[in-house]
PDB file of N, CA, C, O and CB in Angstrom:
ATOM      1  N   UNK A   1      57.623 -22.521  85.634  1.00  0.00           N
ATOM      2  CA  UNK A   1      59.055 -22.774  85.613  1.00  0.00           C
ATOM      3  C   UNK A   1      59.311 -24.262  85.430  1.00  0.00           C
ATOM      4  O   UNK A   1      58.676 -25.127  86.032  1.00  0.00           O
ATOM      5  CB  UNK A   1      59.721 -22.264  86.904  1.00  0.00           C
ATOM      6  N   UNK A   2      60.369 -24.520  84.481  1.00  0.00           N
ATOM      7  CA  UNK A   2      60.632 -25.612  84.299  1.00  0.00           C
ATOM      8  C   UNK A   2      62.193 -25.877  84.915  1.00  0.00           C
ATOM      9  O   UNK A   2      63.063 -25.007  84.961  1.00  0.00           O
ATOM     10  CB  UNK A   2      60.358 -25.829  82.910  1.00  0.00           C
ATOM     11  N   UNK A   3      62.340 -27.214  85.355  1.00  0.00           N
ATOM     12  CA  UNK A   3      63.819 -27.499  85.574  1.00  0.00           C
ATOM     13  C   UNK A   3      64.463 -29.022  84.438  1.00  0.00           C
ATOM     14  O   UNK A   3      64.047 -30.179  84.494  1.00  0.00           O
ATOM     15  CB  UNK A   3      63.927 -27.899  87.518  1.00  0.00           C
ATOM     16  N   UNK A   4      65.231 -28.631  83.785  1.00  0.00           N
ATOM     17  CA  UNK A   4      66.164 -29.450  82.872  1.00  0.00           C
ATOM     18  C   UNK A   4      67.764 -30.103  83.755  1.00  0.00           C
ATOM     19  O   UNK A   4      68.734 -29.490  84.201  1.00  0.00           O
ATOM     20  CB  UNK A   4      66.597 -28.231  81.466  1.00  0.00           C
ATOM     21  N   UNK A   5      67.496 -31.295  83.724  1.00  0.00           N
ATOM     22  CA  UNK A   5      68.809 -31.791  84.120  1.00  0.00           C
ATOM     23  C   UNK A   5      69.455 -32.670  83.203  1.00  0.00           C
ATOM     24  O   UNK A   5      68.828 -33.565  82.637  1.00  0.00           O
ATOM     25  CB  UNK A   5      68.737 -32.450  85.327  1.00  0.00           C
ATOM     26  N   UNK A   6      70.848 -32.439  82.993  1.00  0.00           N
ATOM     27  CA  UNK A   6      71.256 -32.961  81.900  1.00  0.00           C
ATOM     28  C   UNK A   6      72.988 -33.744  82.440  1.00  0.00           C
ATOM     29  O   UNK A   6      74.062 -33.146  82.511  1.00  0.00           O
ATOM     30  CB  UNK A   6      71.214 -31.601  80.646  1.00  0.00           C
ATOM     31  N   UNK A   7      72.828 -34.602  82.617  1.00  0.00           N
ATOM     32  CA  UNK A   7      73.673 -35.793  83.019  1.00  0.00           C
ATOM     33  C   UNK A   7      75.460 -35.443  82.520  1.00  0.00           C
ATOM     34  O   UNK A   7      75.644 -35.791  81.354  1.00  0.00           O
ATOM     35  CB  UNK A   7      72.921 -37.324  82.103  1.00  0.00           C
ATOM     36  N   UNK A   8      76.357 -35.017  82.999  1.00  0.00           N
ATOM     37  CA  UNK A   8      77.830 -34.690  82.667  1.00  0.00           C
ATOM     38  C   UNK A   8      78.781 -35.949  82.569  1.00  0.00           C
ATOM     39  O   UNK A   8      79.959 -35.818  82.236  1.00  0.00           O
ATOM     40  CB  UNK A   8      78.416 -33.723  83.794  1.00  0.00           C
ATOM     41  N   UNK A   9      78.107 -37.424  82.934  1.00  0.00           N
ATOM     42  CA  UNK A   9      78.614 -38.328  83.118  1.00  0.00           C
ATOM     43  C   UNK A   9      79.590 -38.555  84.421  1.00  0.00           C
ATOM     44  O   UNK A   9      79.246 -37.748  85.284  1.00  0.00           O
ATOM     45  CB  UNK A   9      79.038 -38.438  82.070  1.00  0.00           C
ATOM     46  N   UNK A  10      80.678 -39.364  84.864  1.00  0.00           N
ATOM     47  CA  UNK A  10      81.192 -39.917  85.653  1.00  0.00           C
ATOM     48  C   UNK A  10      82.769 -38.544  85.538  1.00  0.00           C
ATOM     49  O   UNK A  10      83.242 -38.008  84.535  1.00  0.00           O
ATOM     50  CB  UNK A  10      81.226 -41.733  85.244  1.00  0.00           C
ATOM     51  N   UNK A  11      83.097 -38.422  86.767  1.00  0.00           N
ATOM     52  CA  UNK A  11      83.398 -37.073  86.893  1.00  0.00           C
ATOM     53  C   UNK A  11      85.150 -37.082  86.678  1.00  0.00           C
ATOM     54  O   UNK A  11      85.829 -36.058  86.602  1.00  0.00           O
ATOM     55  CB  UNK A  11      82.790 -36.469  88.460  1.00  0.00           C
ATOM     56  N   UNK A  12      85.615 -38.316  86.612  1.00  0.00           N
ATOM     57  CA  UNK A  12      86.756 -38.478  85.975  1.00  0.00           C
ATOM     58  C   UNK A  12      86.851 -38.364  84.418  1.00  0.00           C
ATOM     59  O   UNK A  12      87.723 -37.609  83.988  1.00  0.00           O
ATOM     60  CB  UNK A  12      87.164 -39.631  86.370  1.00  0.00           C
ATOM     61  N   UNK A  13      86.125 -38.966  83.600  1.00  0.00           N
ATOM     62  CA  UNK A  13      86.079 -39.013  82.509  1.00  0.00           C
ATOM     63  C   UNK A  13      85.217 -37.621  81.414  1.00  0.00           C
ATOM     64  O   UNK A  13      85.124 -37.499  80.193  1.00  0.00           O
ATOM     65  CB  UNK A  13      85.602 -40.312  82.542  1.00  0.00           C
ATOM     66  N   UNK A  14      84.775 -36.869  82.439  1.00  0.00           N
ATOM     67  CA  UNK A  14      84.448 -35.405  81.797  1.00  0.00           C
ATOM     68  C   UNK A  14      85.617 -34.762  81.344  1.00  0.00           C
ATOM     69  O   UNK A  14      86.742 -34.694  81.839  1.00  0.00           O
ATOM     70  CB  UNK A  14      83.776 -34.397  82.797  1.00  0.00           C
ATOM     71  N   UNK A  15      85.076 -34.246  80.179  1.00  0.00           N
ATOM     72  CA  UNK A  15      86.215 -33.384  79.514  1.00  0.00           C
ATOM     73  C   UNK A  15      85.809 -32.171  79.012  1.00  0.00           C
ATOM     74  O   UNK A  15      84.685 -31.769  79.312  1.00  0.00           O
ATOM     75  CB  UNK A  15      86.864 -34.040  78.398  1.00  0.00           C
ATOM     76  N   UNK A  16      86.650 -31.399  78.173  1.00  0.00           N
ATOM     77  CA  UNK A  16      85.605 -30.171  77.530  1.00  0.00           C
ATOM     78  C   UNK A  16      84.902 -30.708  76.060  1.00  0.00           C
ATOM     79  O   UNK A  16      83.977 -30.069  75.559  1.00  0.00           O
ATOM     80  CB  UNK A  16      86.646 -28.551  77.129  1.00  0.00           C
ATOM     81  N   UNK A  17      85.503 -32.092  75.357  1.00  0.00           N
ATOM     82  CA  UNK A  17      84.278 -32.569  74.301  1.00  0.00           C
ATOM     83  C   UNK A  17      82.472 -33.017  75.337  1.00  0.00           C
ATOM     84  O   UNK A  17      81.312 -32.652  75.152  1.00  0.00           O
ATOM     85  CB  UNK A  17      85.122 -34.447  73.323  1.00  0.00           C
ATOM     86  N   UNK A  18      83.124 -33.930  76.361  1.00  0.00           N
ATOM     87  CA  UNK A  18      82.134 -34.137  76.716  1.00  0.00           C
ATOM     88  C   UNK A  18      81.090 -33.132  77.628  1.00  0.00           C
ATOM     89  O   UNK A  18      79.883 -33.377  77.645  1.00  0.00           O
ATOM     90  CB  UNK A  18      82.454 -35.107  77.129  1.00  0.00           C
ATOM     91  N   UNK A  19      81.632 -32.050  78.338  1.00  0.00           N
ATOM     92  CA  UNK A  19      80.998 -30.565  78.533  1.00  0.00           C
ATOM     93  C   UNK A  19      79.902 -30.269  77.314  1.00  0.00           C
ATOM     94  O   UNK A  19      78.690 -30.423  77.164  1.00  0.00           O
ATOM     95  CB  UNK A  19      82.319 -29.306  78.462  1.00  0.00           C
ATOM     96  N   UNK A  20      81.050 -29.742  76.508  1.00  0.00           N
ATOM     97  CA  UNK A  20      80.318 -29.424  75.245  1.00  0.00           C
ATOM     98  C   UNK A  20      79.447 -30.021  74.604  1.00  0.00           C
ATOM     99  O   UNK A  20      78.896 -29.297  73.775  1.00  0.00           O
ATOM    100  CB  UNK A  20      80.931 -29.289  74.459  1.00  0.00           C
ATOM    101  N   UNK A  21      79.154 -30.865  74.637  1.00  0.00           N
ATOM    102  CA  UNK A  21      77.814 -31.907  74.326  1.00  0.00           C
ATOM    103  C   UNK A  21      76.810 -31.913  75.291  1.00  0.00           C
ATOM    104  O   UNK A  21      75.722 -31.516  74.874  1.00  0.00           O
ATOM    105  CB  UNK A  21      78.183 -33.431  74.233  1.00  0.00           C
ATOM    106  N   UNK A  22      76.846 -32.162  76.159  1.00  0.00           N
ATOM    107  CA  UNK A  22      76.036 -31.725  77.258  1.00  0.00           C
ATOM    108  C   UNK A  22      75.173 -30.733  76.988  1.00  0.00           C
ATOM    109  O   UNK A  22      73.954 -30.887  76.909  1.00  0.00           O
ATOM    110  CB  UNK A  22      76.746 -31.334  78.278  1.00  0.00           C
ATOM    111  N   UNK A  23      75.915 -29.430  76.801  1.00  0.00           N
ATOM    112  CA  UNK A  23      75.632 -28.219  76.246  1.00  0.00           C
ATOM    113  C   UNK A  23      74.784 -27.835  75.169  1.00  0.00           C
ATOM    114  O   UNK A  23      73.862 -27.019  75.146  1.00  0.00           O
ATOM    115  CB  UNK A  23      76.566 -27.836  75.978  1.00  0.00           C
ATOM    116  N   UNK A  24      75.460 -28.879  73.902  1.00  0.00           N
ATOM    117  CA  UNK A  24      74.301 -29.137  73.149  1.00  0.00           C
ATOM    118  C   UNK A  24      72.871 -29.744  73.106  1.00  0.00           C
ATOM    119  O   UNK A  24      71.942 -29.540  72.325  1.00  0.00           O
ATOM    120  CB  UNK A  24      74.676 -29.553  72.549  1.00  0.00           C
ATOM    121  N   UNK A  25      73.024 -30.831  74.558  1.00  0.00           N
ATOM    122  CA  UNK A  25      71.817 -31.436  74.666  1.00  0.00           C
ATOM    123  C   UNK A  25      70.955 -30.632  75.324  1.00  0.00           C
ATOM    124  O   UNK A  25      69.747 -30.865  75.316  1.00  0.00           O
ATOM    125  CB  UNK A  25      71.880 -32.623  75.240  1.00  0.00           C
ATOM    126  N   UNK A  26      71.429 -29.713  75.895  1.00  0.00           N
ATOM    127  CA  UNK A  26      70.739 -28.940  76.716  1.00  0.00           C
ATOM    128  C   UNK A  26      70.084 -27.720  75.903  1.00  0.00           C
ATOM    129  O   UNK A  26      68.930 -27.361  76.133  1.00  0.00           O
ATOM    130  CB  UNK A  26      71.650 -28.520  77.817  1.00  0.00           C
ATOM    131  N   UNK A  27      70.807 -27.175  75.044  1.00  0.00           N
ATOM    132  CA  UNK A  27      70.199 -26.446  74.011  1.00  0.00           C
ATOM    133  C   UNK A  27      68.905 -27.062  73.180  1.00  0.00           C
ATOM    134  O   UNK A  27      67.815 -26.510  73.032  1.00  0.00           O
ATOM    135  CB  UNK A  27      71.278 -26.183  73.106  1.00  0.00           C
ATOM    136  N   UNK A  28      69.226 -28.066  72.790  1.00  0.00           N
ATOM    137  CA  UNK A  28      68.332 -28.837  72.212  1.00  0.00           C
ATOM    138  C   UNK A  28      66.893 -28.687  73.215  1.00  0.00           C
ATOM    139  O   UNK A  28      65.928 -27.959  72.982  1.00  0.00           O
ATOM    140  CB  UNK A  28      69.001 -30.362  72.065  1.00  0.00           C
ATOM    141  N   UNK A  29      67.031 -29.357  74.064  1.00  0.00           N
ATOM    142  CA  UNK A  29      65.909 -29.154  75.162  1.00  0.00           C
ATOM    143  C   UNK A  29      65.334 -28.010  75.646  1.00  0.00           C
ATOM    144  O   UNK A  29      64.278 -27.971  76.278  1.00  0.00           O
ATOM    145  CB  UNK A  29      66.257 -29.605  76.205  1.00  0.00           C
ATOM    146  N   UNK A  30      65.913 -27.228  75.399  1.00  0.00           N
ATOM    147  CA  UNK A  30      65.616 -25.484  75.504  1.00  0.00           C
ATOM    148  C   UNK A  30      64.989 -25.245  74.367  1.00  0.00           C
ATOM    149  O   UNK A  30      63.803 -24.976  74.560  1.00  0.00           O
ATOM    150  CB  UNK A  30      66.956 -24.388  75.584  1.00  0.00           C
ATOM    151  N   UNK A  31      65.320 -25.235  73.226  1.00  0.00           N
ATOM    152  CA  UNK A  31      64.332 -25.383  72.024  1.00  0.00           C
ATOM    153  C   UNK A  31      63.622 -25.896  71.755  1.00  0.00           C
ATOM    154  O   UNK A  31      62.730 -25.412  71.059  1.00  0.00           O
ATOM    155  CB  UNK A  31      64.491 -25.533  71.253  1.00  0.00           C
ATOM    156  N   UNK A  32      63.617 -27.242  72.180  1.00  0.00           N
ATOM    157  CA  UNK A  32      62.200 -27.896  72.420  1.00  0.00           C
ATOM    158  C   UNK A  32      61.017 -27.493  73.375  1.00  0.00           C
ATOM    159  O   UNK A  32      59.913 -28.033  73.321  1.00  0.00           O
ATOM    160  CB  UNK A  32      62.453 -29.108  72.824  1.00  0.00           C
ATOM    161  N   UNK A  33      61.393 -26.371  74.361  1.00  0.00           N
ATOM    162  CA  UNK A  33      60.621 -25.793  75.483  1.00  0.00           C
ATOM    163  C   UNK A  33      60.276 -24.850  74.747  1.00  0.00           C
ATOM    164  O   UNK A  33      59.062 -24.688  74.868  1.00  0.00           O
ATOM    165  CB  UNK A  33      61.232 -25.418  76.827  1.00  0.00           C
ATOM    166  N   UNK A  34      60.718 -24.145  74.048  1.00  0.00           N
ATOM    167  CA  UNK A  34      60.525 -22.438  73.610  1.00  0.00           C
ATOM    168  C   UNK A  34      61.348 -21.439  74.838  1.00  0.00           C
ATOM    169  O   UNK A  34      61.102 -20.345  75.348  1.00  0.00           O
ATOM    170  CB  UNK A  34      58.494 -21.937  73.627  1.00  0.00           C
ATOM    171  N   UNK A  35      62.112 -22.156  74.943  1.00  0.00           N
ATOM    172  CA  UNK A  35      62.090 -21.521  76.417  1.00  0.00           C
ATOM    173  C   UNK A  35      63.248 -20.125  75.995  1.00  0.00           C
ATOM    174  O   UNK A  35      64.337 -20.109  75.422  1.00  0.00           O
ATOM    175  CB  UNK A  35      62.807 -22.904  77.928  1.00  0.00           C
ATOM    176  N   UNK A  36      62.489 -19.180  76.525  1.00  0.00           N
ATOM    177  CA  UNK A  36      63.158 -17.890  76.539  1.00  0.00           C
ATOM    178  C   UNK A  36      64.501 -17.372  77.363  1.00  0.00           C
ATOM    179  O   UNK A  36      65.457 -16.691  76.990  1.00  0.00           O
ATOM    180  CB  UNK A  36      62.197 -17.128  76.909  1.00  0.00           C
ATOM    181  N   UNK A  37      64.287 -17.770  78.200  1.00  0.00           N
ATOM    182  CA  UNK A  37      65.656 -17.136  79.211  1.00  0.00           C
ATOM    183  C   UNK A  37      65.572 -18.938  80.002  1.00  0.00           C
ATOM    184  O   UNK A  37      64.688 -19.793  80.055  1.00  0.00           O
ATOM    185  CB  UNK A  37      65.124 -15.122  80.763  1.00  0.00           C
ATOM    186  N   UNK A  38      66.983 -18.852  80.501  1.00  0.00           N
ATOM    187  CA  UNK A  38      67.969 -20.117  81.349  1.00  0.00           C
ATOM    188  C   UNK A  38      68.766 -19.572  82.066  1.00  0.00           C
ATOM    189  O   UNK A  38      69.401 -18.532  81.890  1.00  0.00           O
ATOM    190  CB  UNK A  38      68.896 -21.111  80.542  1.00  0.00           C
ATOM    191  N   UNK A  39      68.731 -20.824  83.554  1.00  0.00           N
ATOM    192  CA  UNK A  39      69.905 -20.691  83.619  1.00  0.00           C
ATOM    193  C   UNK A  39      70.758 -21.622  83.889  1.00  0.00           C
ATOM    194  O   UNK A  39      70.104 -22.652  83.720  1.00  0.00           O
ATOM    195  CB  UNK A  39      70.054 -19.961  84.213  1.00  0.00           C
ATOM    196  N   UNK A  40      71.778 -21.910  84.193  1.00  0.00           N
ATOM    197  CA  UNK A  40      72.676 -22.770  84.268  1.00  0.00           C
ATOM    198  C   UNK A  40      74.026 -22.753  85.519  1.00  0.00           C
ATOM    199  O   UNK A  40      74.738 -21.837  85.932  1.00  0.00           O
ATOM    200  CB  UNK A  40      73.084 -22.673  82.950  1.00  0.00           C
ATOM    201  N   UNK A  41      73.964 -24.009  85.801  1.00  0.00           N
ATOM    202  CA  UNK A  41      73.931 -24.311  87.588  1.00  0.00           C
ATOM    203  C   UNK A  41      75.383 -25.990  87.159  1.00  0.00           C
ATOM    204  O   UNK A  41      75.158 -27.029  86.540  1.00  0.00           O
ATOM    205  CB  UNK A  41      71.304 -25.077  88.546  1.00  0.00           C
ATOM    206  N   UNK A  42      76.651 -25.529  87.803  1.00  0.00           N
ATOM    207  CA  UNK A  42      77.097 -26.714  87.640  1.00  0.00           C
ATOM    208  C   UNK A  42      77.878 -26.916  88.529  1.00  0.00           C
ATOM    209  O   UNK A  42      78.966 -26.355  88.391  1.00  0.00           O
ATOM    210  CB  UNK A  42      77.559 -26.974  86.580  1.00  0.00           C
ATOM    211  N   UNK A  43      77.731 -27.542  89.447  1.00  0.00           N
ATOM    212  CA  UNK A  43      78.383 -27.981  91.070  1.00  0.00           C
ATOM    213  C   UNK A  43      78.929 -28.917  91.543  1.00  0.00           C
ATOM    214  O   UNK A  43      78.848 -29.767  90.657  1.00  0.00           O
ATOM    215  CB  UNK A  43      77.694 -28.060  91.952  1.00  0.00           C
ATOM    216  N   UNK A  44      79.539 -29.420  92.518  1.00  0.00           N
ATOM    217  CA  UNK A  44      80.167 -30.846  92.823  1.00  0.00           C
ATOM    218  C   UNK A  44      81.140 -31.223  91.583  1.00  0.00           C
ATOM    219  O   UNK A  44      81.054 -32.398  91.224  1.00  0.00           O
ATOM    220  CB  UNK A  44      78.900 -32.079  92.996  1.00  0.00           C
ATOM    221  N   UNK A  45      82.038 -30.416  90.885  1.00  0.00           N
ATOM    222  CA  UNK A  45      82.620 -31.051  90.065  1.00  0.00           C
ATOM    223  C   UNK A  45      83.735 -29.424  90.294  1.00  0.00           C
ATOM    224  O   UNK A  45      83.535 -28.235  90.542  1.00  0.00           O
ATOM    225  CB  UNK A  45      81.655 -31.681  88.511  1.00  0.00           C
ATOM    226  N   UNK A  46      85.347 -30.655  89.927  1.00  0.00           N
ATOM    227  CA  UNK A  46      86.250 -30.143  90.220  1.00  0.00           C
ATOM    228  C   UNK A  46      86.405 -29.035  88.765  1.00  0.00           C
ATOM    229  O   UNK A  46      86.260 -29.379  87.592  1.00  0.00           O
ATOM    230  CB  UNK A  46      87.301 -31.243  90.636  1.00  0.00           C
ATOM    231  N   UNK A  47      86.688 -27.860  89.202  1.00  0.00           N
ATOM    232  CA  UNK A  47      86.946 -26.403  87.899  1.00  0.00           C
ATOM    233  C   UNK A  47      85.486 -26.370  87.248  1.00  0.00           C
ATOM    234  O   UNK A  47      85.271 -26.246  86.043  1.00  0.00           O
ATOM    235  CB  UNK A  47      88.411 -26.799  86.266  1.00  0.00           C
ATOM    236  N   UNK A  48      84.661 -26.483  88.103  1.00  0.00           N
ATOM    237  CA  UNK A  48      82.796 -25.797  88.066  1.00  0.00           C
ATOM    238  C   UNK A  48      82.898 -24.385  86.981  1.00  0.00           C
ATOM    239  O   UNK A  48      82.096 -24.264  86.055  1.00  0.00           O
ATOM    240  CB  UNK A  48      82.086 -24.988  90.208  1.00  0.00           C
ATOM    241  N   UNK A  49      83.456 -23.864  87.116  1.00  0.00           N
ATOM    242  CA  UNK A  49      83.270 -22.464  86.101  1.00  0.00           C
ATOM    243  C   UNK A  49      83.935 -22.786  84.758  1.00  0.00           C
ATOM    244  O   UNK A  49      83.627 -22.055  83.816  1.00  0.00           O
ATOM    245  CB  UNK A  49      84.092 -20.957  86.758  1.00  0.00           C
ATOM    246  N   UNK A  50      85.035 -24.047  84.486  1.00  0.00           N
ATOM    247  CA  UNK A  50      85.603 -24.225  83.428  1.00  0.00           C
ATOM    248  C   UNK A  50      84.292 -25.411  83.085  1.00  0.00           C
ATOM    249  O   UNK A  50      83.680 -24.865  82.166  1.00  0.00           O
ATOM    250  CB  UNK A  50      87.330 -24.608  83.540  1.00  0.00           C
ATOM    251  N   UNK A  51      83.878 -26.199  83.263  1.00  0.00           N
ATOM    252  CA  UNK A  51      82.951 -27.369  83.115  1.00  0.00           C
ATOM    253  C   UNK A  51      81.830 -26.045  82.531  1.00  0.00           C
ATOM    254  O   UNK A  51      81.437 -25.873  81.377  1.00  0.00           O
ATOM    255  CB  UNK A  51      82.519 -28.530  84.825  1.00  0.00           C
ATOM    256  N   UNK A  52      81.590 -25.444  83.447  1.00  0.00           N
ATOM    257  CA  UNK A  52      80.065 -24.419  82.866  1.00  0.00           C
ATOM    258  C   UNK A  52      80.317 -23.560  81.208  1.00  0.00           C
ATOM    259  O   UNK A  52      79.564 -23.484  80.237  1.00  0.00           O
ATOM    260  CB  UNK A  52      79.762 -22.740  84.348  1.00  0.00           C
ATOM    261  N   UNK A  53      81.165 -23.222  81.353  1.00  0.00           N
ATOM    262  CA  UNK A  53      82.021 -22.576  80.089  1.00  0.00           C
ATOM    263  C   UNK A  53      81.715 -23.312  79.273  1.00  0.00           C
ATOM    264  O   UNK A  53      80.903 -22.909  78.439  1.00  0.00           O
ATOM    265  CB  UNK A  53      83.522 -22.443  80.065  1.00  0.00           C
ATOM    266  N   UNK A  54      82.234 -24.685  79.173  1.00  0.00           N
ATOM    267  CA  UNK A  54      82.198 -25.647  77.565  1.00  0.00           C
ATOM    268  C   UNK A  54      80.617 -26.266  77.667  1.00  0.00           C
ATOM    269  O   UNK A  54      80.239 -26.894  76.678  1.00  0.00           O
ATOM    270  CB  UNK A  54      83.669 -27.341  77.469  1.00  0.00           C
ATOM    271  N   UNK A  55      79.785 -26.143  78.671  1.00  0.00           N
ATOM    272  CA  UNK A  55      78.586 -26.805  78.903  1.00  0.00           C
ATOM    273  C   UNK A  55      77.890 -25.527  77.607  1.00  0.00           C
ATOM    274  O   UNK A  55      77.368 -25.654  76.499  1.00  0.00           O
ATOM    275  CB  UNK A  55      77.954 -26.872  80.897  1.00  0.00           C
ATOM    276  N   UNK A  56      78.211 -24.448  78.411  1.00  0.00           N
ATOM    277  CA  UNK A  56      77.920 -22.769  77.555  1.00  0.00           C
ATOM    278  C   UNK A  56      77.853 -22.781  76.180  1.00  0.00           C
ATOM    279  O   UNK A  56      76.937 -22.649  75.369  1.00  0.00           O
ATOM    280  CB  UNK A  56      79.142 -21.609  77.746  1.00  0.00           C
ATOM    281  N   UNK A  57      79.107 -22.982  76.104  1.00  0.00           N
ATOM    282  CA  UNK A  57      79.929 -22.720  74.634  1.00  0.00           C
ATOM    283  C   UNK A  57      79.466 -23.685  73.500  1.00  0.00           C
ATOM    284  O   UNK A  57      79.347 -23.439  72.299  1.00  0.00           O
ATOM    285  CB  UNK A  57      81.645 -22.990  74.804  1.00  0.00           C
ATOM    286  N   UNK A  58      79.183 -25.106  74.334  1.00  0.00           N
ATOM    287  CA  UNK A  58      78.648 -26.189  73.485  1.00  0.00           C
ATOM    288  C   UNK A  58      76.640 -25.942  72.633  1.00  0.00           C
ATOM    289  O   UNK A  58      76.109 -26.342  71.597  1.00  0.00           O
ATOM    290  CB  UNK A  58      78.769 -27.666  74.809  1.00  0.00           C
ATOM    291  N   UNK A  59      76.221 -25.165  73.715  1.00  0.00           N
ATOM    292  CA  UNK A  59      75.039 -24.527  73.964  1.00  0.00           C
ATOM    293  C   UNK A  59      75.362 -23.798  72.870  1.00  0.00           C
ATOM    294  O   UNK A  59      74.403 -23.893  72.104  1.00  0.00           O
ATOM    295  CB  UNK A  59      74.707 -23.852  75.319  1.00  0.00           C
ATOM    296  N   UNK A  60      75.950 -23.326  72.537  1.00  0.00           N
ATOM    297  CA  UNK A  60      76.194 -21.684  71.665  1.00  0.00           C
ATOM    298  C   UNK A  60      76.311 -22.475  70.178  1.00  0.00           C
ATOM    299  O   UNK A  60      75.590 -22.207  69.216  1.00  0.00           O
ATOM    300  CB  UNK A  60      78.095 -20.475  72.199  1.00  0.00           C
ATOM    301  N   UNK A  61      77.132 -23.273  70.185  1.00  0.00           N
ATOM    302  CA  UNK A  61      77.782 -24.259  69.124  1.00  0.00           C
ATOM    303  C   UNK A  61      76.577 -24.876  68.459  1.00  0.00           C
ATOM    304  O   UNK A  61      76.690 -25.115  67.256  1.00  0.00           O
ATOM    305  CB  UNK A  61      78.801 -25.483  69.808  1.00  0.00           C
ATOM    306  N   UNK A  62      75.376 -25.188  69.096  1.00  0.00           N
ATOM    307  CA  UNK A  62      74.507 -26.232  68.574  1.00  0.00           C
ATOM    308  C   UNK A  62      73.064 -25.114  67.978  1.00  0.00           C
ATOM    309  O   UNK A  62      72.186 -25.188  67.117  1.00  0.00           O
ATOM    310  CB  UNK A  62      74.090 -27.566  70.045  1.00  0.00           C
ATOM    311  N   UNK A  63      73.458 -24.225  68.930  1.00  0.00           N
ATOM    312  CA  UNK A  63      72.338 -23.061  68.635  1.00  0.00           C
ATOM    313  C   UNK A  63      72.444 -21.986  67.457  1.00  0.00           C
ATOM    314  O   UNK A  63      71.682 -21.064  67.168  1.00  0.00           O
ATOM    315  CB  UNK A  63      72.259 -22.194  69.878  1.00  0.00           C
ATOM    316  N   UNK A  64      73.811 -22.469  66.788  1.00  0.00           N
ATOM    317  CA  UNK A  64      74.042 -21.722  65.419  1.00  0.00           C
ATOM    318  C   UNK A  64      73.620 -22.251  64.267  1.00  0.00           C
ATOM    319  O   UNK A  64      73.784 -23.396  63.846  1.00  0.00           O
ATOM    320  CB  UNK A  64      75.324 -21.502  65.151  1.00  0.00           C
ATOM    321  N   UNK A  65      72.941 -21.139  63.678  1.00  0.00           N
ATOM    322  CA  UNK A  65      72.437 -21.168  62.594  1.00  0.00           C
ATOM    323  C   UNK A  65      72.594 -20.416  61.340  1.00  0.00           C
ATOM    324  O   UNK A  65      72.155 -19.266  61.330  1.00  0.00           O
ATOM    325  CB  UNK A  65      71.571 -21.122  62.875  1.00  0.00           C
ATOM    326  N   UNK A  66      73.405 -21.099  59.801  1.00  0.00           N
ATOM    327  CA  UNK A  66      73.699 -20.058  58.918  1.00  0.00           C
ATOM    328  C   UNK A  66      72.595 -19.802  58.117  1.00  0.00           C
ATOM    329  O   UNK A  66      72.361 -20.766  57.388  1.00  0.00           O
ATOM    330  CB  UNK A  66      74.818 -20.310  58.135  1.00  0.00           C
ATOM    331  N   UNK A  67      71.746 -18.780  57.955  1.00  0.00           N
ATOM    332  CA  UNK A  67      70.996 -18.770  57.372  1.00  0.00           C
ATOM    333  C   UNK A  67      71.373 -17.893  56.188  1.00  0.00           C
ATOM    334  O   UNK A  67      70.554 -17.784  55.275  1.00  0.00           O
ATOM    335  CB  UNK A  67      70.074 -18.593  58.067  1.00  0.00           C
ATOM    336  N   UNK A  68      72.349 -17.360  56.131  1.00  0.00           N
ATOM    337  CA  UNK A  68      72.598 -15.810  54.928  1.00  0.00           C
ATOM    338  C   UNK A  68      72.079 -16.131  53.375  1.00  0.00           C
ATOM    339  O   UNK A  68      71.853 -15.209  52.592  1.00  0.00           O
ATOM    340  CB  UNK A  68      74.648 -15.344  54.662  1.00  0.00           C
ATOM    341  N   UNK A  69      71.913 -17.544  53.007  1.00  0.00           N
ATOM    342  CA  UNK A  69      71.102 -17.422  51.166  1.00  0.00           C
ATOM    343  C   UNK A  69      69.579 -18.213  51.457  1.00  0.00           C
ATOM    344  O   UNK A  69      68.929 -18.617  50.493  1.00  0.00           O
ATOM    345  CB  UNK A  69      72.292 -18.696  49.481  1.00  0.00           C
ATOM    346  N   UNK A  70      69.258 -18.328  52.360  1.00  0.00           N
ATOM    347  CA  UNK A  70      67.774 -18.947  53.203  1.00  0.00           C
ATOM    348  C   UNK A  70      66.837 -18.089  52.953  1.00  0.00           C
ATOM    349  O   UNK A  70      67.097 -16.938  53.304  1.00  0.00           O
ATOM    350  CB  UNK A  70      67.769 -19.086  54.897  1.00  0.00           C
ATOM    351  N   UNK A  71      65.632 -18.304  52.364  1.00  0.00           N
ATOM    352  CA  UNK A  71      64.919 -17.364  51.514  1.00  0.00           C
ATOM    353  C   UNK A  71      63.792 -17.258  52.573  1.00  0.00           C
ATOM    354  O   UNK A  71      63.412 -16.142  52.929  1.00  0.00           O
ATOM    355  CB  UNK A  71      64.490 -17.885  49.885  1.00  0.00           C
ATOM    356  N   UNK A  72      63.324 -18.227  53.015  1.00  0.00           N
ATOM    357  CA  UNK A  72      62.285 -18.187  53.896  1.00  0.00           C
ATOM    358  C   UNK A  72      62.125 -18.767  55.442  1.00  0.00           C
ATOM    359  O   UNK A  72      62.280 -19.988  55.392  1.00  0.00           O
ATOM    360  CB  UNK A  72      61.447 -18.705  53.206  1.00  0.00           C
ATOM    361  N   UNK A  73      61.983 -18.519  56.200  1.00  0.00           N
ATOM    362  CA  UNK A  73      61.960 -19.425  57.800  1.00  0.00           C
ATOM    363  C   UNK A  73      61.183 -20.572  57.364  1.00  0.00           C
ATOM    364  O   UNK A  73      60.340 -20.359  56.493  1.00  0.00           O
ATOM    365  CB  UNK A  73      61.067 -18.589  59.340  1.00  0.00           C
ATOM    366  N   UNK A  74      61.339 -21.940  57.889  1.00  0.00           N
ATOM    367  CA  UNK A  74      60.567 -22.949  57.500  1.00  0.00           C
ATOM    368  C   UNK A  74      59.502 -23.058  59.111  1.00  0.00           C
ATOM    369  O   UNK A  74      58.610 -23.900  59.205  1.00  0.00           O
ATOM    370  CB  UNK A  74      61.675 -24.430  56.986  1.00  0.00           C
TER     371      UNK A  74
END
């Protein structure tokens, strides 16, 4: 088991751009693990389930991929 911590910055100045990036960095790092299943933990911060959402969503955002005229996996 691995644990990933990924920094939300200073807790006034979080927003849902800066959530959402987060999210992406964290994806990123998950793909760099291979890592199969996550989970995701976001606490001490005021609307915790709205902060986790765009942390999520940003995750989702970075993890898309169009492949539909892509002939081969590289």
């Amino acid at each position: 088991n691995q644990i990933i911590l990924v920094g939300l910055g200073k807790e006034d100045k979080l927003d849902e751009t800066n959530a959402q990036s987060a999210g992406g960095t964290l994806c990123a790092s998950l793909n760099a693990l291979k890592a199969v299943n996550a989970g995701l933990v976001v606490e001490n911060v005021k609307n915790a389930a709205e902060v986790a959402a765009n942390v999520a969503f940003g995750s989702v955002l970075r993890s898309y991929r169009f492949s539909k005229y892509k002939t081969k996996e590289n």
